[in-house]
C-alpha positions as CSV (number, residue, x, y, z in Angstrom):
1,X,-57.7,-9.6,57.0
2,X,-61.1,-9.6,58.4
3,X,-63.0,-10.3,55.9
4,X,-61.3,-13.9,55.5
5,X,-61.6,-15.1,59.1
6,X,-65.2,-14.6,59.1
7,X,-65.8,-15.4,55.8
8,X,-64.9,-12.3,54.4
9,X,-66.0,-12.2,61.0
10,X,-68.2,-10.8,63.0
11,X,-70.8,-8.6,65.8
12,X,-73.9,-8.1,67.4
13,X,-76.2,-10.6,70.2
14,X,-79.6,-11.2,71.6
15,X,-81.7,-12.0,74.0
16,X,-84.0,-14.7,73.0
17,X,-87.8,-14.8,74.2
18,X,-91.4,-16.7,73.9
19,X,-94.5,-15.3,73.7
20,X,-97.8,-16.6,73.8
21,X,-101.5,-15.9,71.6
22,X,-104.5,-17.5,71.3
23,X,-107.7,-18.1,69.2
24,X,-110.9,-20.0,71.0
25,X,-110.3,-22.0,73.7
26,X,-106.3,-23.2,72.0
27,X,-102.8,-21.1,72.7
28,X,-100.3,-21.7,69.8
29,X,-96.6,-20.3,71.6
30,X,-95.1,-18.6,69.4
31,X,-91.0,-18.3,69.9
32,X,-89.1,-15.0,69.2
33,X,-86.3,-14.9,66.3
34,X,-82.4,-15.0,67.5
35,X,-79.9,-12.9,66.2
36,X,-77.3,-15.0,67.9
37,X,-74.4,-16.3,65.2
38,X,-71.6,-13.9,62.5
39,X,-73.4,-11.9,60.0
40,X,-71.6,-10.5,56.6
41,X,-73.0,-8.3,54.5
42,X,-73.3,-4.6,53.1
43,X,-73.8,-1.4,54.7
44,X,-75.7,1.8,52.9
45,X,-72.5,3.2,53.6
46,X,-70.6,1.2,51.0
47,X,-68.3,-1.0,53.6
48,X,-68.4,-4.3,53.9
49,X,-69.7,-5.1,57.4
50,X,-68.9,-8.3,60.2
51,X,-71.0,-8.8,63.0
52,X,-71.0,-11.1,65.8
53,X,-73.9,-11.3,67.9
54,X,-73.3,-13.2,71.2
55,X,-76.1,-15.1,73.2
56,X,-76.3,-12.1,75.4
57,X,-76.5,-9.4,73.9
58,X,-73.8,-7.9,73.1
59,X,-72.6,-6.1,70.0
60,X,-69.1,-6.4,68.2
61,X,-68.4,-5.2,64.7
62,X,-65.9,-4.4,62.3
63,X,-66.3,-2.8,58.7
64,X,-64.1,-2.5,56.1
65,X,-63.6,-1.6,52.2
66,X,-61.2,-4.7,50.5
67,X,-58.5,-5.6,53.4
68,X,-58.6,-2.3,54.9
69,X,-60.3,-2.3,58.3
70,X,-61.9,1.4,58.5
71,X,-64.0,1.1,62.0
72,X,-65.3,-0.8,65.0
73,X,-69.0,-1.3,66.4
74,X,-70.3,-2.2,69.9
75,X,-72.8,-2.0,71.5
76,X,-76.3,-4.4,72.7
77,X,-79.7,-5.6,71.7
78,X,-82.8,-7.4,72.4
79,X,-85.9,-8.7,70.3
80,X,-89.9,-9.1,70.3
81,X,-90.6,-11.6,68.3
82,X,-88.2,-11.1,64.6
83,X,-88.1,-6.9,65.7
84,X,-84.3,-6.0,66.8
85,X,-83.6,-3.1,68.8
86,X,-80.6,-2.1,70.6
87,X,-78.0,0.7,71.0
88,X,-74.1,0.7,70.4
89,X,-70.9,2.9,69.1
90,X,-68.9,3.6,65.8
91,X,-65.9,3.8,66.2
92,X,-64.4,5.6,63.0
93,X,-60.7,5.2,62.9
94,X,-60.2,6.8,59.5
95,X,-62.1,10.2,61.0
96,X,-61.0,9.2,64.9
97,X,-64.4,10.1,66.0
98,X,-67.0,8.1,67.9
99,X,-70.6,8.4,66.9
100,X,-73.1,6.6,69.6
101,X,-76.7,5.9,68.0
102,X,-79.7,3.6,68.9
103,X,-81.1,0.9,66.1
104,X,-84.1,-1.1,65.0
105,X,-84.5,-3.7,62.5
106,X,-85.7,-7.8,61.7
107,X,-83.8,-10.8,62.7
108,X,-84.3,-14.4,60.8
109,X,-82.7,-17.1,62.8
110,X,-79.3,-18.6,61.5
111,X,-80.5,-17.0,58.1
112,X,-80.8,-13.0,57.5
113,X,-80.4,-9.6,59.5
114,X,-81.5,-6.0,58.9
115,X,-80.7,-3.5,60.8
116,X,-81.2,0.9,60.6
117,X,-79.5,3.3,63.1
118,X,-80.6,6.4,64.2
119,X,-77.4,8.3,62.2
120,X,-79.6,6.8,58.7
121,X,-76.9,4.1,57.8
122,X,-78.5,1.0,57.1
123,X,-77.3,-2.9,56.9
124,X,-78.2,-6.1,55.6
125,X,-76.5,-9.1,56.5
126,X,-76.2,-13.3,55.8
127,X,-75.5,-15.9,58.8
128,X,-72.1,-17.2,58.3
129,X,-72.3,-21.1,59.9
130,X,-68.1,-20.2,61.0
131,X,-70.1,-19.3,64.3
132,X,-71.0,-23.0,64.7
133,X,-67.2,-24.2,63.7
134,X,-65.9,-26.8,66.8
135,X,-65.9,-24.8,70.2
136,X,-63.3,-22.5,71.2
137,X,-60.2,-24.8,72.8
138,X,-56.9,-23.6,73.7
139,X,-55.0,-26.7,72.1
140,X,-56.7,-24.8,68.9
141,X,-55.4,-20.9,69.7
142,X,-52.5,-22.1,71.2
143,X,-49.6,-20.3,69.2
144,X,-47.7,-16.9,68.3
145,X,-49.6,-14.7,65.6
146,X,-47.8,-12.0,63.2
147,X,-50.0,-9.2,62.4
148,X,-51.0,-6.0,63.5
149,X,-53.2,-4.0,65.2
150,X,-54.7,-0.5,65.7
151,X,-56.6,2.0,68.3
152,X,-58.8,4.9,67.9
153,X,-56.1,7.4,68.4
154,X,-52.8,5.7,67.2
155,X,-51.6,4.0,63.7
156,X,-51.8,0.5,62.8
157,X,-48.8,-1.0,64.3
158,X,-47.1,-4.2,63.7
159,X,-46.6,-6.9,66.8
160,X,-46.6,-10.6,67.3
161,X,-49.1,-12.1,70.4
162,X,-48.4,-15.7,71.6
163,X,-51.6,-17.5,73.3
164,X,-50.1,-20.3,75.6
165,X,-51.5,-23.7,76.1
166,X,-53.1,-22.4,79.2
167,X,-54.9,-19.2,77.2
168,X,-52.3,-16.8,78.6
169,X,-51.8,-14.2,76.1
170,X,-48.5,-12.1,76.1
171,X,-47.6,-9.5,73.3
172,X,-45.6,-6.2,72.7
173,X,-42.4,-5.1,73.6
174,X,-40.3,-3.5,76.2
175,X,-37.6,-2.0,74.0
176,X,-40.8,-0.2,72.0
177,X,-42.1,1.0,75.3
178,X,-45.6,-1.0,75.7
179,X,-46.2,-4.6,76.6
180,X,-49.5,-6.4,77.0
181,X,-50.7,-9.7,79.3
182,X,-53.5,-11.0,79.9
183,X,-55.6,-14.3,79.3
184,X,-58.5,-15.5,76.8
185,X,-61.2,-17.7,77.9
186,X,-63.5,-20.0,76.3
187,X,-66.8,-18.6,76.4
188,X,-69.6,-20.5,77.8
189,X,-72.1,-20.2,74.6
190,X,-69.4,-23.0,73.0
191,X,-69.4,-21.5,70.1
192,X,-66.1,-20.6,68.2
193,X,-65.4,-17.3,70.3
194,X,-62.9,-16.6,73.2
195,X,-63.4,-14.0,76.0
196,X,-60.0,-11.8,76.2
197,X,-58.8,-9.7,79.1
198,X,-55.5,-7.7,78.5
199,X,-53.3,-4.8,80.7
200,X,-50.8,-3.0,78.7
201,X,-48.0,-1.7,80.9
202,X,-45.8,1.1,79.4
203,X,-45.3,4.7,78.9
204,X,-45.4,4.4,74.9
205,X,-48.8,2.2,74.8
206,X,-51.4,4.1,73.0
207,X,-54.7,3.4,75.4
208,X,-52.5,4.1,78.5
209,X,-50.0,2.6,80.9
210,X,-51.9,0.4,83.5
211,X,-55.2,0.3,81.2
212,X,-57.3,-3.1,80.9
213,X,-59.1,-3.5,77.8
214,X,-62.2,-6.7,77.6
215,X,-63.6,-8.1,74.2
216,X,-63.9,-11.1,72.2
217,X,-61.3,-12.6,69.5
218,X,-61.8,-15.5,67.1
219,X,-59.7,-17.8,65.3
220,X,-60.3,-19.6,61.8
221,X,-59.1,-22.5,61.6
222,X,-58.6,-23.1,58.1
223,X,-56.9,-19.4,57.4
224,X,-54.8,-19.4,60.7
225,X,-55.8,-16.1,61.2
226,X,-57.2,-14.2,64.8
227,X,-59.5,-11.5,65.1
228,X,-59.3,-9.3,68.5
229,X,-61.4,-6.5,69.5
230,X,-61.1,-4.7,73.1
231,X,-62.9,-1.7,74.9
232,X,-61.1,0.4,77.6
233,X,-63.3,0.4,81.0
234,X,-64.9,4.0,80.0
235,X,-65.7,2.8,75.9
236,X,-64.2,5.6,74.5
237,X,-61.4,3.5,72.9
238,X,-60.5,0.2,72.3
239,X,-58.3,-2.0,69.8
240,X,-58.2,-4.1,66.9
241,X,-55.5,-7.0,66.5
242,X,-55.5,-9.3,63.2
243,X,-52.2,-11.6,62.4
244,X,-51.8,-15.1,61.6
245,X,-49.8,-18.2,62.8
C-alpha cells in the first residue's frame, strides 16, 4: 500500500529563505535548509510515517503499521535557517478523532528531517529521491486503478478510478449510491505530484452529496500504484484512495 509507492510516500513543505551575517567589512549569505521532497521514517509513536512536503508549504501525511494505513496528516510550515515550524491535523481513523497541534523541529536538505508536535509525538525521517522521479504527465497516470479507499467517518471501501488522457478522473458508482468526478493537474513544482479536485454526487457518499474535496495524489511508476489524499472545504474530513493499474 503506502508504504511501497513512496518507498515504503509522502507529506509536509516549506518555504525556502536567505539570510545574511557578517564579520569586518565581508557578508558571507547564508541560505536557509528546505524541507521540500517525500520523507520516510519512524514516529515515537511506533507507525511508520510518509511525508510529502510541497514547495509551498503545505503538509500531507499518512502513517501506518505494515500495509495498514491508520491516519492522515495535514497541515503547513516554514523555516529560519534548518529550524522547522509549522501547524497541521491528525487525522486518526482507527479512533475517528481529529487532534490539531503546532510543531518544531530541523530540516537537512534532500537528506534528513526531525520534527516534535505539541501533543509529544515525535518523528524522524530520510529523503526519498521518488520526489525527483520524471515530472507528473498524464500519458503516465492515464489509466483505471483497483483499490480502495477510506474517510474519517466511514470503512475502507473498495472502488476502481480511471484518470483519462486529459487528467479527468471519474470513480464510484451509481448503483452503490455515490459517484465521484473531477480532474488532477500537474503541479507546477514538476516534481512527481498531481493536484486533484473531486465532487462526489450521491445520497450514500460518506463526506456528503455535493461535497468537493482538494489534495495531492502520486503515482509510482515502477509499482503501478496511486496514492490520493483529499480535505473537504471545512478540514474536518477528507479521504484516502490507494489501488493499482
Amino acid at each position: 500500500m503506502i508504504r511501497v509507492l513512496f518507498a515504503s510516500i509522502a507529506a509536509l513543505a516549506l518555504l525556502a529563505s536567505c539570510g545574511g551575517g557578517g564579520g569586518g567589512s565581508a557578508a558571507t549569505a547564508v541560505t536557509a535548509a528546505s524541507a521540500e521532497g517525500l520523507w520516510v521514517g519512524k514516529a515515537s509513536t511506533g507507525y511508520d510515517v510518509n511525508a510529502l512536503v510541497l514547495e509551498n508549504g503545505e503538509v500531507w501525511g499518512l502513517y501506518s503499521s505494515g500495509t495498514t494505513i491508520y491516519g492522515a496528516l495535514t497541515g503547513s510550515l516554514a523555516t529560519t535557517g534548518n529550524s522547522i515550524s509549522g501547524s497541521g491535523s491528525d487525522f486518526n481513523i482507527l479512533s475517528r478523532t481529529v487532534t490539531n497541534a503546532t510543531f518544531t523541529g530541523s530540516a537537512n536538505t534532500k537528506n534528513s528531517i526531525s520534527i516534535t508536535a505539541s501533543t509529544g509525538a515525535a518523528f524522524s525521517g530520510a529523503y526519498s529521491n521518488l520526489y525527483d522521479q520524471a515530472p507528473a504527465s498524464f500519458a503516465t497516470l492515464a489509466g483505471t486503478f483497483v483499490g480502495s479507499g477510506v474517510t474519517g467517518n466511514a470503512p475502507v471501501q473498495s472502488t476502481s478510478v480511471t484518470v483519462s488522457s486529459g487528467g479527468v478522473i471519474s470513480a464510484g458508482s451509481v448503483a452503490l449510491g455515490c459517484t465521484a468526478a473531477g480532474q488532477v493537474t500537474a503541479r507546477p513544482s514538476g516534481k512527481n505530484v498531481y493536484n486533484i479536485t473531486l465532487k462526489f454526487t450521491g445520497a450514500s457518499c460518506a463526506l456528503g452529496n455535493g461535497v468537493t474535496v482538494t489534495g495531492v495524489a502520486a503515482y509510482n511508476t515502477t509499482t503501478r500504484q496511486l496514492v490520493a489524499m483529499g480535505l473537504n472545504p471545512a478540514k474536518t474530513d477528507g479521504f484516502i484512495y490507494t489501488g493499482n493499474k
